[in-house]
DSSP file (Angstrom, degrees, kcal/mol; ACC not computed):
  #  RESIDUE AA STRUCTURE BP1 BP2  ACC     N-H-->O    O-->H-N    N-H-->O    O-->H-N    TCO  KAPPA ALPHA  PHI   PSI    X-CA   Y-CA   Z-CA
    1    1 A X     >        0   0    0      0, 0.0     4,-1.6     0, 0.0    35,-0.0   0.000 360.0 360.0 360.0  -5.0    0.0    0.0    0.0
    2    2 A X  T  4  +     0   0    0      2,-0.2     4,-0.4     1,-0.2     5,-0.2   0.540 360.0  57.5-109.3 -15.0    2.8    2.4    0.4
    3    3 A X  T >> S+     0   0    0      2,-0.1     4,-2.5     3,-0.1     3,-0.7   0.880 106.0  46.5 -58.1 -48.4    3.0    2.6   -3.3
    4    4 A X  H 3> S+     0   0    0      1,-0.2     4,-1.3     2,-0.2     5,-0.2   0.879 112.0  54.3 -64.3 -38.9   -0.7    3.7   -3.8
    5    5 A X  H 3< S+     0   0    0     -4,-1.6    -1,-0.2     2,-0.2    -3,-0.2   0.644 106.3  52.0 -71.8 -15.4    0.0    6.2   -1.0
    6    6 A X  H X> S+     0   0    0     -3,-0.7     3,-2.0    -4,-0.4     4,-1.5   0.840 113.6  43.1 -83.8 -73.9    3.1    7.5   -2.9
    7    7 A X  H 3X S+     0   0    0     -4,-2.5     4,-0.8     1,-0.3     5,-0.2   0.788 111.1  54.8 -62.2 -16.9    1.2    8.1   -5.8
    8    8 A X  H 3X S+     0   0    0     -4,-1.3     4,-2.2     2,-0.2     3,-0.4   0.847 102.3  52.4 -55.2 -38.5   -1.6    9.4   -4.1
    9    9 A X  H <> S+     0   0    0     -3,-2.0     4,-1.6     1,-0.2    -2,-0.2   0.919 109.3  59.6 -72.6 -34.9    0.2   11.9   -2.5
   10   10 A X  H  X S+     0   0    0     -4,-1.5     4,-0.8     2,-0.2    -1,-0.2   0.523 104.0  47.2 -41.6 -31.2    1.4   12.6   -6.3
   11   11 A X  H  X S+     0   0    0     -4,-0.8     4,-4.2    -3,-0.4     5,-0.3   0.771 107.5  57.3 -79.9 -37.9   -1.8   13.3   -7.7
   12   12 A X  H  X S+     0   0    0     -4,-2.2     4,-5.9    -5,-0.2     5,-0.5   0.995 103.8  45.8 -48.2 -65.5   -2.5   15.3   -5.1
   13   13 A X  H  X S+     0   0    0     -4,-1.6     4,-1.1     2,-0.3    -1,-0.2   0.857 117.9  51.6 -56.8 -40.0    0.6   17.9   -5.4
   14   14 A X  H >< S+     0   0    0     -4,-0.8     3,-1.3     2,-0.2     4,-0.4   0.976 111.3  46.2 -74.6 -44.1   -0.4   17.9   -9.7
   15   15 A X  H 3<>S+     0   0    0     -4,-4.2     5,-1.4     1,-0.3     3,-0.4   0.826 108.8  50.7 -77.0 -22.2   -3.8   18.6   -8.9
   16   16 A X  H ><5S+     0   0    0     -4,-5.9     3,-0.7    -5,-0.3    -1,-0.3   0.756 111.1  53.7 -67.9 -21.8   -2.7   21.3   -6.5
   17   17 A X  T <<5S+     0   0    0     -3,-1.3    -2,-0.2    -4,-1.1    -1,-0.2   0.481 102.6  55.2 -96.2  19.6   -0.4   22.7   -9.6
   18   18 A X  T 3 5S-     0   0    0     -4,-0.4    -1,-0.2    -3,-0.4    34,-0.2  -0.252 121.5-110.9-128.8  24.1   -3.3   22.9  -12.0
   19   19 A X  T < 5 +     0   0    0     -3,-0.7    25,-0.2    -5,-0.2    -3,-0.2   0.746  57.0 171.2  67.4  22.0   -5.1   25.1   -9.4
   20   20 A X      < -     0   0    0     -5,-1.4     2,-0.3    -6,-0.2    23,-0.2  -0.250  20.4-142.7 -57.6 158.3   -7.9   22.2   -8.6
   21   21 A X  B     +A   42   0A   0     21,-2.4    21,-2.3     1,-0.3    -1,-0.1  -0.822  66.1  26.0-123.7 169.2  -10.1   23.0   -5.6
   22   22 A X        -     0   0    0     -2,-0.3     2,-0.6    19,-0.2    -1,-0.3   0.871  69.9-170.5  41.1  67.9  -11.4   20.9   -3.2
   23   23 A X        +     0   0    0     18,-0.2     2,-0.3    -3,-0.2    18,-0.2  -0.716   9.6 171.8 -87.3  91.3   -9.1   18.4   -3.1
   24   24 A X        -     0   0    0     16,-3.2    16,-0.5    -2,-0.6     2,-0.3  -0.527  19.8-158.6-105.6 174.0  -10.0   15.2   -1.0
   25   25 A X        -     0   0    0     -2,-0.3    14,-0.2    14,-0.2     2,-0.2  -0.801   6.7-163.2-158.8 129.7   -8.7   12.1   -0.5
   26   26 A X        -     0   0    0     12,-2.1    12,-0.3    -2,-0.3    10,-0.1  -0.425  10.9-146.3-118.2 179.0  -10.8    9.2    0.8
   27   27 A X        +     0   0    0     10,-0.2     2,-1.7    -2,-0.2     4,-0.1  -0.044  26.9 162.9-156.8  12.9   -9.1    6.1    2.2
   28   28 A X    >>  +     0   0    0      2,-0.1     4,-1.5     3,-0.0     3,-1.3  -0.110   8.3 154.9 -54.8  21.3  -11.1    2.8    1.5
   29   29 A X  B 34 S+d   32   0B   0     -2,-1.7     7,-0.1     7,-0.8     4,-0.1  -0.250  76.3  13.1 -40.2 106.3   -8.9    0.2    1.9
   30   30 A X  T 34 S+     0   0    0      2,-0.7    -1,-0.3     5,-0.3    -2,-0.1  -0.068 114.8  87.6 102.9 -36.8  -11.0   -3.2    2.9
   31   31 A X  T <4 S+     0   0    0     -3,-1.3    -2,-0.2    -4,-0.1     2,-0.1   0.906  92.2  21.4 -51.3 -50.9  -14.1   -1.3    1.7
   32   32 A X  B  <  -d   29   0B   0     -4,-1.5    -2,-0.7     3,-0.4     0, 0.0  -0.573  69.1-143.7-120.5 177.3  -14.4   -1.8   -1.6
   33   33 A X  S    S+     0   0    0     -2,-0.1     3,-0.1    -4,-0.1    -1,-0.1   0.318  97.8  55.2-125.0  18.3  -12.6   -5.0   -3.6
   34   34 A X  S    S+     0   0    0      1,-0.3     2,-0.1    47,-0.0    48,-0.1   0.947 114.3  13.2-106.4 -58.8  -11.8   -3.1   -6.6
   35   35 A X        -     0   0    0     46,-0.1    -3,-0.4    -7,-0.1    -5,-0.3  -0.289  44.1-151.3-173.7 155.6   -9.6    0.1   -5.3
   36   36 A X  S    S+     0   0    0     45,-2.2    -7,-0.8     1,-0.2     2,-0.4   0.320  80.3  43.5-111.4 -20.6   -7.8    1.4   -2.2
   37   37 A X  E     - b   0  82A   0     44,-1.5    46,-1.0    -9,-0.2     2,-0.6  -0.973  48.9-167.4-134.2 125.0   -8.2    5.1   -2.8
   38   38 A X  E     + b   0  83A   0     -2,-0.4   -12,-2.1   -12,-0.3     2,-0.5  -0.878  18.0 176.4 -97.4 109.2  -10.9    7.9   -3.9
   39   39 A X  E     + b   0  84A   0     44,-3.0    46,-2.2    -2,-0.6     2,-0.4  -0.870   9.5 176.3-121.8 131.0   -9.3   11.4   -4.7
   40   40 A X  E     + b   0  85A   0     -2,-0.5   -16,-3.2   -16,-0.5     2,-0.2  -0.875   8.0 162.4-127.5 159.8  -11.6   13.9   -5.9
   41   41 A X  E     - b   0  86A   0     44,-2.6    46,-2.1    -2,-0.4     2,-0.4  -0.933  31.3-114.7-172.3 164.8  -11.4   17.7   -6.9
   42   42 A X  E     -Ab  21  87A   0    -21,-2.3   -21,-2.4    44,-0.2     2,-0.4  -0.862  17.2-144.0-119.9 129.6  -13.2   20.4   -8.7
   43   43 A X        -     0   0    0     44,-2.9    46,-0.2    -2,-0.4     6,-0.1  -0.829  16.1-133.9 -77.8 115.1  -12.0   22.0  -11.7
   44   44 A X  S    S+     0   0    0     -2,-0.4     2,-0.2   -25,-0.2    45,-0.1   0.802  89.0   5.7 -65.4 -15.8  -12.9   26.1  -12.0
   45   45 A X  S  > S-     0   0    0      1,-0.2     4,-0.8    42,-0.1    -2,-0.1  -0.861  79.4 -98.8-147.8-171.7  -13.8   25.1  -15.8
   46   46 A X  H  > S+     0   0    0     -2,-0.2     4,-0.6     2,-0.2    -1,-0.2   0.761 123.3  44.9 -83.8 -35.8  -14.3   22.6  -18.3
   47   47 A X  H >> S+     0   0    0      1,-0.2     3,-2.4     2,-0.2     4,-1.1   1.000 108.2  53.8 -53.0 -70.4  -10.8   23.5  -19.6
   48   48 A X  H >> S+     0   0    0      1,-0.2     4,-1.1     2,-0.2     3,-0.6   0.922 105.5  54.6 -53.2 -35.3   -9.1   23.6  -16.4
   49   49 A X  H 3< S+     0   0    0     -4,-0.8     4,-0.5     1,-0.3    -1,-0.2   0.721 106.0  53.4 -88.1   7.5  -10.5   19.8  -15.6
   50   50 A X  H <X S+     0   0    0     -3,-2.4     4,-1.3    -4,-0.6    -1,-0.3   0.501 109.6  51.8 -97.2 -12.7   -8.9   18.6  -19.0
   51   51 A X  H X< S+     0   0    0     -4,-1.1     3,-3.9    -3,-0.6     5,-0.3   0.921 109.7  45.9 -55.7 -90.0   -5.6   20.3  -17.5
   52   52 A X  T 3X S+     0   0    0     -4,-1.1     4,-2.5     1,-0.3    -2,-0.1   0.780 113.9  51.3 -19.3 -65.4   -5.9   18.4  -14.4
   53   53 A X  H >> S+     0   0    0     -4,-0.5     3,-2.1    -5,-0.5     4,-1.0   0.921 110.8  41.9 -26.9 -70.4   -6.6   15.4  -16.4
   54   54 A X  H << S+     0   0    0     -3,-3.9     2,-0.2    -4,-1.3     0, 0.0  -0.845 114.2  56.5-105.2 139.0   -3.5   15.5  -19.0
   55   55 A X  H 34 S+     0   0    0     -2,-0.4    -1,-0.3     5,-0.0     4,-0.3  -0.665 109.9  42.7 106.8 -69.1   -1.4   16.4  -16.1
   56   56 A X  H X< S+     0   0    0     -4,-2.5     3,-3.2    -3,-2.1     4,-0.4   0.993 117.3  45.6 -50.8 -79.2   -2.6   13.2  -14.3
   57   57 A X  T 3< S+     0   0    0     -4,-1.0     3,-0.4     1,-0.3    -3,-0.2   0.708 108.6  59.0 -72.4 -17.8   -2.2   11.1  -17.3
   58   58 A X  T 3  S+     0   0    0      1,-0.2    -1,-0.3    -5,-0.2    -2,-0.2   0.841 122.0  23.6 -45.5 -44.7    1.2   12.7  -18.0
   59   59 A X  S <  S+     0   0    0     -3,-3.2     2,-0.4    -4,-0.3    -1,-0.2   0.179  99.0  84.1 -89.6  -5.8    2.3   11.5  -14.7
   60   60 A X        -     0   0    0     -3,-0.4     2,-0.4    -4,-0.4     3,-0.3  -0.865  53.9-155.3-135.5 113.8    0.6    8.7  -13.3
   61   61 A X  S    S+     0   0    0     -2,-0.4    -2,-0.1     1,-0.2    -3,-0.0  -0.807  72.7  44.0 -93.0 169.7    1.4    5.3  -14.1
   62   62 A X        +     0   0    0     -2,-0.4     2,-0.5     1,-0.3    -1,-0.2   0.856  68.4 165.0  90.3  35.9   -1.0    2.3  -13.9
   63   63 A X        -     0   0    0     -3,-0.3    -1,-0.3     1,-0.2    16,-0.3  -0.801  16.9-174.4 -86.5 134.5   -3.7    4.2  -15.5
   64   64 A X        -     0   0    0     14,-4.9     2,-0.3     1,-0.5    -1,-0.2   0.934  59.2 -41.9 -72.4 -74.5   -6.7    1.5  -16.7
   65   65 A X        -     0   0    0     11,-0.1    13,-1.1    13,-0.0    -1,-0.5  -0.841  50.6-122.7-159.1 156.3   -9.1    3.9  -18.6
   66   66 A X        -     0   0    0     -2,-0.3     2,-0.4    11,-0.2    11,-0.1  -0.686  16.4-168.5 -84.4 162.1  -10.9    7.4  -18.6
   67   67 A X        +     0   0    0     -2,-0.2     9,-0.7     2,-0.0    10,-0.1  -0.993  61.5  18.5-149.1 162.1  -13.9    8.0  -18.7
   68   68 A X     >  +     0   0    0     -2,-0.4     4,-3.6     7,-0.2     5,-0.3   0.810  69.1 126.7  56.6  17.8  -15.8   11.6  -19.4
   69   69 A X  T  4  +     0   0    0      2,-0.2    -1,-0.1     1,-0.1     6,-0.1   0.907  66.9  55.9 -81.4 -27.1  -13.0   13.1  -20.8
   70   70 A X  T  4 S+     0   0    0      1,-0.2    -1,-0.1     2,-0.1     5,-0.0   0.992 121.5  30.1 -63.1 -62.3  -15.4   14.2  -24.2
   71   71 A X  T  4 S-     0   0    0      1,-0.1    -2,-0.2     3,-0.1    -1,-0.2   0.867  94.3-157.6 -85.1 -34.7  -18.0   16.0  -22.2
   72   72 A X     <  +     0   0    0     -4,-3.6     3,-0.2   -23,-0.1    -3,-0.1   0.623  61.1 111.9  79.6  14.1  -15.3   17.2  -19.1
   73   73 A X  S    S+     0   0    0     -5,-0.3    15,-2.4     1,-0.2    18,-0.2   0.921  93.6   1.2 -77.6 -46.7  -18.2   17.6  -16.6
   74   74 A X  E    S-C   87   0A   0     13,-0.2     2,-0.4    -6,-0.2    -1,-0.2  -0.668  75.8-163.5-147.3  79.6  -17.0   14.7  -14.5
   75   75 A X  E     -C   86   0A   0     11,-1.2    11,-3.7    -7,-0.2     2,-0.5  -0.619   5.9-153.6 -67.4 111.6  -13.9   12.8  -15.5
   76   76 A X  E     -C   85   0A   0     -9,-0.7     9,-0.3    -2,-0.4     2,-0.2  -0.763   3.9-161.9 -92.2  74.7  -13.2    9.4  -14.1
   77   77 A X  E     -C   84   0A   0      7,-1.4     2,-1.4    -2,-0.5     7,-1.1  -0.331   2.7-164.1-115.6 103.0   -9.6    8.0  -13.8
   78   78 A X        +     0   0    0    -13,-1.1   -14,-4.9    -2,-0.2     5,-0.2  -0.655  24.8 156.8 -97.0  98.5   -8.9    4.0  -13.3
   79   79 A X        -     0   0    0     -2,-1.4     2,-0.7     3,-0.4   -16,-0.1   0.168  60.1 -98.6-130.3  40.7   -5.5    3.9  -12.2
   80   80 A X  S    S+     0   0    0      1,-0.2    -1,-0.2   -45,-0.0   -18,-0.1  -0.801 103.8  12.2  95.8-117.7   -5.6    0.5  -10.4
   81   81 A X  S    S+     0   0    0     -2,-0.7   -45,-2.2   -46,-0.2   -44,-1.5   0.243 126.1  58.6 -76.3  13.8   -6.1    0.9   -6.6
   82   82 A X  E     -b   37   0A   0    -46,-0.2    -3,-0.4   -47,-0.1     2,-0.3  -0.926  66.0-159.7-140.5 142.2   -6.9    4.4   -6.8
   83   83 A X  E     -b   38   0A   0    -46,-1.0   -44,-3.0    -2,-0.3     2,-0.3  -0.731   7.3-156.4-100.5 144.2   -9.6    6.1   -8.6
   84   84 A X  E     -bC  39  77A   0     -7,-1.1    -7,-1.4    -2,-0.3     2,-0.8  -0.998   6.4-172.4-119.8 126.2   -9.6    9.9   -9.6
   85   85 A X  E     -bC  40  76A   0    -46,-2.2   -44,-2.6    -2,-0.3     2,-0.7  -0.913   4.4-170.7-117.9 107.6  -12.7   12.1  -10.3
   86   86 A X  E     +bC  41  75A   0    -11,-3.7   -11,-1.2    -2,-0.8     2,-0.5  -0.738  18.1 177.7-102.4 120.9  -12.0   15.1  -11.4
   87   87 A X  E     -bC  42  74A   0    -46,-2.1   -44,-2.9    -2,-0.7   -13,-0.2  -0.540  39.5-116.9-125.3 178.5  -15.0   17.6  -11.6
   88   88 A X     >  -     0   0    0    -15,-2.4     4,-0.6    -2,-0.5     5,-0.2  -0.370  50.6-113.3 -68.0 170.5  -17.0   21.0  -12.3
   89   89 A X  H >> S+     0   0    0    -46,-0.2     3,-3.8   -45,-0.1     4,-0.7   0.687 119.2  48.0 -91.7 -83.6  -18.4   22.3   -9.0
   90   90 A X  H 3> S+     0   0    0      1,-0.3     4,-2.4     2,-0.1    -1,-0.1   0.507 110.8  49.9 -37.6 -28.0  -22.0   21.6  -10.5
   91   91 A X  H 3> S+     0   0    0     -2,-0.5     4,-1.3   -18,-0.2     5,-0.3   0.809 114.2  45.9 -69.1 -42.1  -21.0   18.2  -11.6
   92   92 A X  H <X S+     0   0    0     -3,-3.8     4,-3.3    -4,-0.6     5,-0.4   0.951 115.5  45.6 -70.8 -42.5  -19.6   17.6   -8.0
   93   93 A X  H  < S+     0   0    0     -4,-0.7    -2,-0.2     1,-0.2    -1,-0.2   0.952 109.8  57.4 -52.7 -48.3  -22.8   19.0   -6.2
   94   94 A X  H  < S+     0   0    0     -4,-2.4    -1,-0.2    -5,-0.3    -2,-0.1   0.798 114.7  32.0 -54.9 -36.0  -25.0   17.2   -8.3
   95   95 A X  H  < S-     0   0    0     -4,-1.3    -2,-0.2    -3,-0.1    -1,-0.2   0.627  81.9-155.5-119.8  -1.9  -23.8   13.9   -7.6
   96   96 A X     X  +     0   0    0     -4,-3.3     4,-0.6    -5,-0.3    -3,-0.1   0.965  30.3 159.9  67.7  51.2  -22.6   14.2   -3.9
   97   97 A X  H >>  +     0   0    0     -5,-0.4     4,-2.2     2,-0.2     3,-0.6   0.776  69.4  69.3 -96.8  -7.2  -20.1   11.4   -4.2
   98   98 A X  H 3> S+     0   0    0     -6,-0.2     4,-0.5     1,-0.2     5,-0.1   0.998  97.4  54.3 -39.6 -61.4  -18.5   13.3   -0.8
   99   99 A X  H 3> S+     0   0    0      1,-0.2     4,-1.0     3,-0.1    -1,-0.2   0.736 111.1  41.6 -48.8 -23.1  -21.7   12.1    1.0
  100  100 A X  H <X S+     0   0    0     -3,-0.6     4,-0.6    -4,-0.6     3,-0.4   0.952 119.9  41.3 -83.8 -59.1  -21.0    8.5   -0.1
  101  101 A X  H >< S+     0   0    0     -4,-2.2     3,-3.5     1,-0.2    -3,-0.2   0.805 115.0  59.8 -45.0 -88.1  -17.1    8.5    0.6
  102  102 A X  H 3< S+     0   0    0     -4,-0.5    -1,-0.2     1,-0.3    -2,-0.2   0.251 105.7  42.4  41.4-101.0  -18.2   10.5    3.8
  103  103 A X  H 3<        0   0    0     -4,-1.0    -1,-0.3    -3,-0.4    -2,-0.2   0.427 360.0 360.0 -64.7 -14.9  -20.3    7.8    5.3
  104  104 A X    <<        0   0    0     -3,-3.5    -1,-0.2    -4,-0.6    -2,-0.2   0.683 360.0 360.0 -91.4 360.0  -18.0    4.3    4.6
């Protein structure tokens, strides 16, 4: 796990240099059986959260797939044990996945 936590901490620090807001990171080890990590963060536009993106995938190994990268409302990042969501603030509000992390 102390790989996934390195690279966590990595996404973090790019998504802090592409100005992202609301940055979280959610721990779910033993929760789920697909992933060990949720980091999520809001992008001031639909441009800025394609930054954040090619940023990621610039940097990031062990990426699986994207998902949402055409529409850029809510981008989804499969990078093995940790998943990344990068969003708009309405995109994030709308689907409340803080309240689900939140609560496990």
């Amino acid at each position: 796990m102390l790989e996934a936590k390195y690279r966590v901490e990595k996404i973090v620090s790019i998504m802090e240099d592409k100005k992202a807001s609301d940055i979280k990171v959610y721990n779910v080890e033993g929760k789920t059986a697909f992933y060990d990590y949720m980091v999520m963060c809001t992008g001031s536009s639909t441009r800025n959260v394609l930054a954040i993106l090619d940023a990621v995938k610039e940097n990031i190994d062990m990426l699986k797939s994207v998902e949402g990268q055409k529409e850029a409302e809510w981008v989804l990042i499969d990078a093995a044990d940790i998943l990344v969501s990068i969003f708009t603030k309405d995109a994030r509000e709308y689907y409340d996945l803080d309240g689900l992390y939140e609560e496990l």
